[in-house]
C-alpha positions as CSV (number, residue, x, y, z in Angstrom):
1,X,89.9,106.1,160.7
2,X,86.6,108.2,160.5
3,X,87.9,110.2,157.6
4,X,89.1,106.8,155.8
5,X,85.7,105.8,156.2
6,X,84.1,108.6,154.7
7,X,86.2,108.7,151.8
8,X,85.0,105.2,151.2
9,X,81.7,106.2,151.6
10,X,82.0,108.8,149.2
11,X,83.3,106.7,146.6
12,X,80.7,104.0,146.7
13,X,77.7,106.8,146.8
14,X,79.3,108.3,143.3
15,X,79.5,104.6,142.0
16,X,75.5,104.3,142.5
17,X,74.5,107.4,141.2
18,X,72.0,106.7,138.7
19,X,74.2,108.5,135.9
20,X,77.4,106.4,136.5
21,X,75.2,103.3,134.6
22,X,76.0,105.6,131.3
23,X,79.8,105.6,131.6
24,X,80.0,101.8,132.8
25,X,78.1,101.2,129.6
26,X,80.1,103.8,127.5
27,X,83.4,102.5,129.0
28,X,82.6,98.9,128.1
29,X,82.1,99.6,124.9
30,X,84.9,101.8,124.2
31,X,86.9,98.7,125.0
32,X,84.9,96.2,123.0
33,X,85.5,98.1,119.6
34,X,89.3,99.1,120.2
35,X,89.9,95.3,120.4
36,X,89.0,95.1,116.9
37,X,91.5,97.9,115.9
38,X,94.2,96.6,117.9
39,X,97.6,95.1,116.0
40,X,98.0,92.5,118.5
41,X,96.0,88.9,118.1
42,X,93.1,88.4,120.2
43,X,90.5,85.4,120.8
44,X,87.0,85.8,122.0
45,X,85.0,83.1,122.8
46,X,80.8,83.8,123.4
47,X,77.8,82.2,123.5
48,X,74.4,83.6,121.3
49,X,70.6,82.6,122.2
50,X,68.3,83.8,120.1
51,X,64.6,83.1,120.9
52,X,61.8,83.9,118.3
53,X,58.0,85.1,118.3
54,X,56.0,82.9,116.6
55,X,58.2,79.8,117.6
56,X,59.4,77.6,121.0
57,X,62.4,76.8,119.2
58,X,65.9,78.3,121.2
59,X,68.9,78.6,118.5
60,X,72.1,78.5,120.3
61,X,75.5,78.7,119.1
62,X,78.8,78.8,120.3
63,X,81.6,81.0,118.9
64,X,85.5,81.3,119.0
65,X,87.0,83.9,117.0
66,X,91.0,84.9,116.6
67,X,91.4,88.4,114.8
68,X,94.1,90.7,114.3
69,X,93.9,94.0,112.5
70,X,91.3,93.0,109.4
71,X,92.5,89.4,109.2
72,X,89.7,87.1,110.9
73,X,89.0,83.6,112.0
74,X,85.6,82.5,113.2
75,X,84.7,78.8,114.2
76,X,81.4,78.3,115.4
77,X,79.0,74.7,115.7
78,X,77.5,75.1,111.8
79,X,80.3,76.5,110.2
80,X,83.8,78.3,110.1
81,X,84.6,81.9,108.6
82,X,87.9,82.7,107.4
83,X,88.4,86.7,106.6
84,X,90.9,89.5,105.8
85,X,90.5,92.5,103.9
86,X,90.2,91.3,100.3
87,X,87.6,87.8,100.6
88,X,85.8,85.9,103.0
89,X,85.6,82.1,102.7
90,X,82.6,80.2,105.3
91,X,83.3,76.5,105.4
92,X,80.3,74.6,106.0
93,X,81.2,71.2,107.1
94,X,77.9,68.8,107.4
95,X,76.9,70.1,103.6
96,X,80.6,69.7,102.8
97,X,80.5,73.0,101.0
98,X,82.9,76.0,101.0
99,X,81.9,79.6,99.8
100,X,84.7,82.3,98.7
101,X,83.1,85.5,98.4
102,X,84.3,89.3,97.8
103,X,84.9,90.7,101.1
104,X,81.8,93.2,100.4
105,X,79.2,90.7,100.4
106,X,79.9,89.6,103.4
107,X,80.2,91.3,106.9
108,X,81.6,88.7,109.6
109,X,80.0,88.1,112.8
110,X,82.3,89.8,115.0
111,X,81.5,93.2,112.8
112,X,77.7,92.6,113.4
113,X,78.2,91.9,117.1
114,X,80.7,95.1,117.4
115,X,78.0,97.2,115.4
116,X,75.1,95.9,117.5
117,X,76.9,97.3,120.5
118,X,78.1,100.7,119.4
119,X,74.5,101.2,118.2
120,X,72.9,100.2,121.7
121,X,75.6,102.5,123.3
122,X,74.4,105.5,121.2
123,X,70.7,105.0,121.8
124,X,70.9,104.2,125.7
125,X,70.9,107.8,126.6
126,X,67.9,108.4,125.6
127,X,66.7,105.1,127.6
128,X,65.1,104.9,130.6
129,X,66.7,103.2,133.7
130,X,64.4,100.5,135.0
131,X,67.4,98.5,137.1
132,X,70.7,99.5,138.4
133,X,72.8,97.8,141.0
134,X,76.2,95.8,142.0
135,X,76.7,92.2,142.7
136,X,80.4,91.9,143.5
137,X,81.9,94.0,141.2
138,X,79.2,93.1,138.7
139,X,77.2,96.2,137.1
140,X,73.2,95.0,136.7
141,X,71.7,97.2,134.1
142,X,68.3,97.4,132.8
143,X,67.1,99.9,130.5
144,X,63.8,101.0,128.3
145,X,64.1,102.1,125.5
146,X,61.9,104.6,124.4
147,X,59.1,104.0,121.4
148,X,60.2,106.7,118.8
149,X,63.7,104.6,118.4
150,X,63.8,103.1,115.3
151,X,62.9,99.3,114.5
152,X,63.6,97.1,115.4
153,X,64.9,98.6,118.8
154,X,62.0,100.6,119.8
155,X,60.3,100.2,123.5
156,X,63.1,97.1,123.6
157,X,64.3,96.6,127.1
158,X,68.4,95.9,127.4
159,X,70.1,93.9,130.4
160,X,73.9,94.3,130.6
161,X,76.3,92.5,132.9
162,X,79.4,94.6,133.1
163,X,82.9,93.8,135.2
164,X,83.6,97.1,136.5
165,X,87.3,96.2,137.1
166,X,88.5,95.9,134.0
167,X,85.1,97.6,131.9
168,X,84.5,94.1,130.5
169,X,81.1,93.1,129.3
170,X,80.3,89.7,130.5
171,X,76.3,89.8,129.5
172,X,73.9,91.5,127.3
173,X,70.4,90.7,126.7
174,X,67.5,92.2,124.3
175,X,63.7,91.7,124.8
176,X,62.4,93.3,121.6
177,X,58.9,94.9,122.5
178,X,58.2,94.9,118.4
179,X,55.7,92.9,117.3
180,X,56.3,92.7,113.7
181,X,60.5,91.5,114.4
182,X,60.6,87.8,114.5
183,X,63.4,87.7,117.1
184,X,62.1,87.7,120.4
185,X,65.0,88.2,122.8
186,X,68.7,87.9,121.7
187,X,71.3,86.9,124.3
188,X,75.0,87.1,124.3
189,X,77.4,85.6,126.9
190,X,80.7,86.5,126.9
191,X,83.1,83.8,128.3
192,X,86.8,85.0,127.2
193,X,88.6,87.7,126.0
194,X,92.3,87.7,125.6
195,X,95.7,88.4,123.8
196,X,97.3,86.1,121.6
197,X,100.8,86.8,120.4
198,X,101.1,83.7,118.9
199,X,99.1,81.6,116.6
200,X,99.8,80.0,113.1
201,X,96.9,81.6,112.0
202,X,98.1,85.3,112.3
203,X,101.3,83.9,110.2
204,X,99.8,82.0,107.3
205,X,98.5,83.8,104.1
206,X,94.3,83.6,104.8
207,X,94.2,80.9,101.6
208,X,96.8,79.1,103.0
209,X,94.3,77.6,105.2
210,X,92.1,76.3,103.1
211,X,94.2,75.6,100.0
212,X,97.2,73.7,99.6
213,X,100.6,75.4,97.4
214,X,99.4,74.5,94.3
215,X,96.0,76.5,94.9
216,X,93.7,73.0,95.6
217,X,92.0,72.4,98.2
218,X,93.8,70.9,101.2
219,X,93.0,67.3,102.0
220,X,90.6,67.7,104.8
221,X,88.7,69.5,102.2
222,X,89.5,67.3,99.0
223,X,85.7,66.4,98.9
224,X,84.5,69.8,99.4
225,X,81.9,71.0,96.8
226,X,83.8,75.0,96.2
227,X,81.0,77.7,95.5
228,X,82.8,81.2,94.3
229,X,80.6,84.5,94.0
């Protein structure tokens, strides 16, 4: 029983070692960007607050996103994105206006969200640990980031929630410390992550979703204005 004990003991000391917040991190994000690379179908569903400098004003937004491999679908409260390798197409429902552009002018959010991520992982070792402890199996994690990083991350403090169970990240916060970016503090819950084997999405051609078989616009959107750049 003593030994058992110990062993125990042990293990939890190693788990609060103030260089284990690196992996956790590091693990996290491994995850995060093989989902994108993965050929099965996936949703995600987050939240985004973003709060700015020089104004009161919150803007939240909710997001659901399917992907598989390059081919992506992206509803959110102002507008829906639909995406694959070759065009992009953002639906914009209250102006009753939809956008087809060349895939290259246009990176979706998912990308910006998975680059955001990867770059925090590579900057947070040279960070400074303000915070680190467990609620449940909940990792708490709050870094400094030191003032030669470059804008607009320099001297920006980061707050990650991460599920040590299964290396999920369920929260990340930024304070940015830099006067001259508008954004304030940027906060990103996430609320679901999971497979999807089977979704009419992932089988339609990406038009096919928008137009009907004679190339027009399908009759939800028959009064759509249609930009294309």
């Amino acid at each position: 029983m003593y030994i058992t004990y110990l062993i125990f003991l042990i293990l939890n000391i190693a788990c609060y070692t103030e260089t284990s917040y690196i992996d956790i991190i590091s693990n996290s994000v491994k995850k995060y960007s093989e989902i994108s690379k993965d050929s099965l179908g996936n949703r995600m569903k987050y939240k985004m607050a973003i709060s700015y400098r020089n104004s009161h004003n919150i803007s939240k937004q909710s997001f659901e996103i399917l992907y598989k491999g390059s081919k992506i679908k992206l509803i959110c409260d102002d507008y829906q994105y639909y995406g694959d390798s070759l065009v992009a197409i953002l639906v914009y429902p209250e102006n009753k206006e939809i956008y087809a552009l060349s895939k290259q002018g246009y990176n979706s959010r998912i990308q910006n969200i998975s680059n955001m991520i990867t770059i925090l992982d590579s900057i947070i070792k040279s960070s400074e640990l303000v915070d680190f402890h467990y609620q449940g199996e909940n990792a708490h994690i709050r870094l400094l980031l030191k003032d030669n990083i470059s804008p607009p991350y320099n001297s920006a403090e980061l707050t990650y929630i991460i599920d040590t169970l299964n290396n999920e990240m369920e929260y990340v916060k930024i304070e940015y410390a830099n006067q001259d970016y508008q954004i304030k503090e940027l906060e990103i819950s996430f609320l679901l992550n999971e497979k999807v084997s089977a979704s009419d999405f992932f089988d339609l051609p990406l038009g096919e979703n928008i137009f009907d078989s004679e190339g027009k616009l399908r009759e939800e959107y028959k009064d759509f204005n249609l930009i294309t750049k």
